[in-house]
N, C-alpha and C positions, 0 to 999 in steps of 0.2 A: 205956577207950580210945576214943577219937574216929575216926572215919572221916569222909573229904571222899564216900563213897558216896552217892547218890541211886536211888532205886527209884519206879520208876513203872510203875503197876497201873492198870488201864482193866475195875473192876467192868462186871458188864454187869443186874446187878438192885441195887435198894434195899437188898434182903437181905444181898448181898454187899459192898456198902459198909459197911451196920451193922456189920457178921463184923468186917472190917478195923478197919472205926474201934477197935471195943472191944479189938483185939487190940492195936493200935498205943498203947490208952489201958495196958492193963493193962501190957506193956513200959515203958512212959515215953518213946514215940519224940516226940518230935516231930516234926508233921506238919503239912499243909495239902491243903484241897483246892481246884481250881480246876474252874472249870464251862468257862473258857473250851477250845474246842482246838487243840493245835498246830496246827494245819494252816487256812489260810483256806479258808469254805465252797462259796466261789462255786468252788475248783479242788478241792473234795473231790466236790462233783455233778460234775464236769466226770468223773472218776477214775468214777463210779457208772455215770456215764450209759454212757461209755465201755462197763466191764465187761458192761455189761446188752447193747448192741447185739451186743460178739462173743458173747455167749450167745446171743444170737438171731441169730447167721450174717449181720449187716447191717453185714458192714465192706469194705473192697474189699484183694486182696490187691497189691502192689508188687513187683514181680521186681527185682532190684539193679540188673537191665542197663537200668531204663526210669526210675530213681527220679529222673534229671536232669531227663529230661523230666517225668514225675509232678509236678514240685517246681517247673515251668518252667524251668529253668534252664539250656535250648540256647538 
């Protein structure tokens, strides 16, 4: 039986890729792999960078009642 399903795995070692591969061989799945990633890099640093400064307390907070102004927009 046929499925239109797709799975998509994000190994995070060598090792774990091999694992896959050979399990995916020994099944019969047909497969592929791509190096590229979903996401463009220049807005994944952007996502990093972000993450890292609230970890280090260097964001500023916005109260709802000022965000017009915050935003310029009086």
């Amino acid at each position: 039986m046929k499925t239109d399903n797709i799975i998509i795995a994000h190994p995070q070692t060598s090792e774990q890729l091999d694992v896959m591969k050979a399990f995916m061989k020994a099944l019969k799945i047909k497969f592929e792999i791509s190096k590229q990633s979903p996401y463009n890099s220049d807005f994944v640093d952007k996502i990093e960078k972000s993450k890292q400064e609230f970890e280090n307390n260097d964001f500023k907070r916005v109260e709802k009642n000022e965000l017009h102004n915050f935003l310029g927009l009086d």
